[in-house]
TORPAFI-511264 format. One line per 5 residues: number of its first residue (from 1); their letters; for each residue x, y, z of N, C-alpha, C, O. Coordinates in steps of 0.2 Angstrom, whole numbers, plus 5000, padded with zeros to 4 digits. Each point is the difference from the previous one (the first is absolute). Layout:
<sites>
NUM> A> X/Y/Z/X/Y/Z/X/Y/Z/X/Y/Z  ...
</sites>
This chain:
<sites>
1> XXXXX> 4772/5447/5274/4997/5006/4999/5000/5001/4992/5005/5000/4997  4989/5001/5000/5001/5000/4991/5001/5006/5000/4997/5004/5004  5007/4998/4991/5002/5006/4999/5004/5004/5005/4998/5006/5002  5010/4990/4999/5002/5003/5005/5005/5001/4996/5002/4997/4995  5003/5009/5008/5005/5001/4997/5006/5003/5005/5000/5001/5006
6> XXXXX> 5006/5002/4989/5005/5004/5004/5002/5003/4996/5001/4999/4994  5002/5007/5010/5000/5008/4997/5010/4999/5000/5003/4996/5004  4999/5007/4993/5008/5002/4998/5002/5002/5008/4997/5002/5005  5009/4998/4993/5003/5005/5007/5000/5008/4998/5001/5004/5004  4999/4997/4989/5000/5005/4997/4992/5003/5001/4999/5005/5002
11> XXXXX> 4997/4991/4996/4994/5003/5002/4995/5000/5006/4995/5002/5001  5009/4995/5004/5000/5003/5007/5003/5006/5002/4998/5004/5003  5008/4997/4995/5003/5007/5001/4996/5006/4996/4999/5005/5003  4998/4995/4993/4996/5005/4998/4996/5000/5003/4996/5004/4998  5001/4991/5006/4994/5001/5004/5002/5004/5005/4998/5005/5002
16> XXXXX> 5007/4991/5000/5002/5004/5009/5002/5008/4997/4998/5005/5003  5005/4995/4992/5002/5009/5000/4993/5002/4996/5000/5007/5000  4996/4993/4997/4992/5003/4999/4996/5000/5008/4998/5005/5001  5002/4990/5003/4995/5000/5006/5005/5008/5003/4998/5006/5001  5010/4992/5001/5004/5005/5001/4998/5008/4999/4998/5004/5004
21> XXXXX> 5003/4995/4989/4999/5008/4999/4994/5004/5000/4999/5006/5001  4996/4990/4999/4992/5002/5001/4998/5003/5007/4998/5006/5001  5003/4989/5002/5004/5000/5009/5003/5008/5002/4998/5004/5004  5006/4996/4992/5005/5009/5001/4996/5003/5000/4998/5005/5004  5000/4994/4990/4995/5007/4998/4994/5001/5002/4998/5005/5001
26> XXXXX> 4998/4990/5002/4994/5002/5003/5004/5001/5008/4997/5005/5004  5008/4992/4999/5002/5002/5006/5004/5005/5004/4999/5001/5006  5006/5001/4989/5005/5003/5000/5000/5010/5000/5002/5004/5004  4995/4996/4990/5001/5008/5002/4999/5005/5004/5004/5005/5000  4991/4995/5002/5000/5006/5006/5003/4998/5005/5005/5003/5001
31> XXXXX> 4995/4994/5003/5008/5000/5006/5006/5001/4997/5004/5003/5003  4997/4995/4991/5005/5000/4999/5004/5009/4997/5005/5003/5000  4988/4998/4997/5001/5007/4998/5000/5004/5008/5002/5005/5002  4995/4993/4999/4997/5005/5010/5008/5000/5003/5003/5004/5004  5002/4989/4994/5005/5000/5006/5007/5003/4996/5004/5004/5003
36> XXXXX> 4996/4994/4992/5006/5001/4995/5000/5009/4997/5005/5003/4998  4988/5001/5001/4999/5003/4996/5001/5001/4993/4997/4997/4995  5008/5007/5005/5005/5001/4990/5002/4995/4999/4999/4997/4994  5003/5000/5011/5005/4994/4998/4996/4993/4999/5003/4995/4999  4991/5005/5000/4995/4994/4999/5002/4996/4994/5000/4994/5002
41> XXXXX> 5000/5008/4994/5002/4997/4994/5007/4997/5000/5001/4994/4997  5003/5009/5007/5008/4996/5003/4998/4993/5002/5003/4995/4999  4992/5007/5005/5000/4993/5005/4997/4997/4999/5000/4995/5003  4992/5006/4990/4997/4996/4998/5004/4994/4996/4998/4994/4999  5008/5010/4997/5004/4998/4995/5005/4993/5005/5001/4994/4998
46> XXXXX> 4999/5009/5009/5006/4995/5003/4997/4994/5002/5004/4995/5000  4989/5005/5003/4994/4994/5001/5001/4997/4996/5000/4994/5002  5000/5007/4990/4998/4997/4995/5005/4996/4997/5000/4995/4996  5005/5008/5007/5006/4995/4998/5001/4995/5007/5002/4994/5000  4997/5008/5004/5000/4994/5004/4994/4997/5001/5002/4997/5005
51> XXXXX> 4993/5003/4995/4996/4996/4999/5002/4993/4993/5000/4994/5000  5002/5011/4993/5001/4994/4995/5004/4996/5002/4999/4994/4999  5008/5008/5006/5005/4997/5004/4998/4995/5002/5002/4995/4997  4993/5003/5007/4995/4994/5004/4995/4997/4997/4998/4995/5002  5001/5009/4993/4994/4995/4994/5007/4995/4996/4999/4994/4998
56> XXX> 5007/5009/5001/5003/4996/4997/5001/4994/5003/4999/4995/4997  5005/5005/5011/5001/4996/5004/4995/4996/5003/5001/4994/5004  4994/5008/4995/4992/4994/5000/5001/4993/4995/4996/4996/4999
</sites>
């Protein structure tokens, strides 16, 4: 295939956590705001660390 190539491990990991965070935000808020209330921001914060958790571990 002319013009083929391969991406870093490091530039696959910014792919997986941009696809990621894009993902949250168009999917994430209003249940999360609807179930958590005040505390939304808590648990949006605690998602985001465990999600990075499993993007590292990919």
């Amino acid at each position: 295939m002319p013009g083929s190539f391969k991406i870093s491990s490091h530039q696959l990991m910014i792919l997986i956590l941009l696809y990621s965070v894009g993902t949250v935000i168009l999917h994430t808020p209003s249940p999360l705001a609807g179930f958590a209330k005040q505390d939304a921001w808590l648990a949006a914060l605690f998602g985001t660390g465990i999600a990075l958790i499993f993007v590292w571990l990919h």
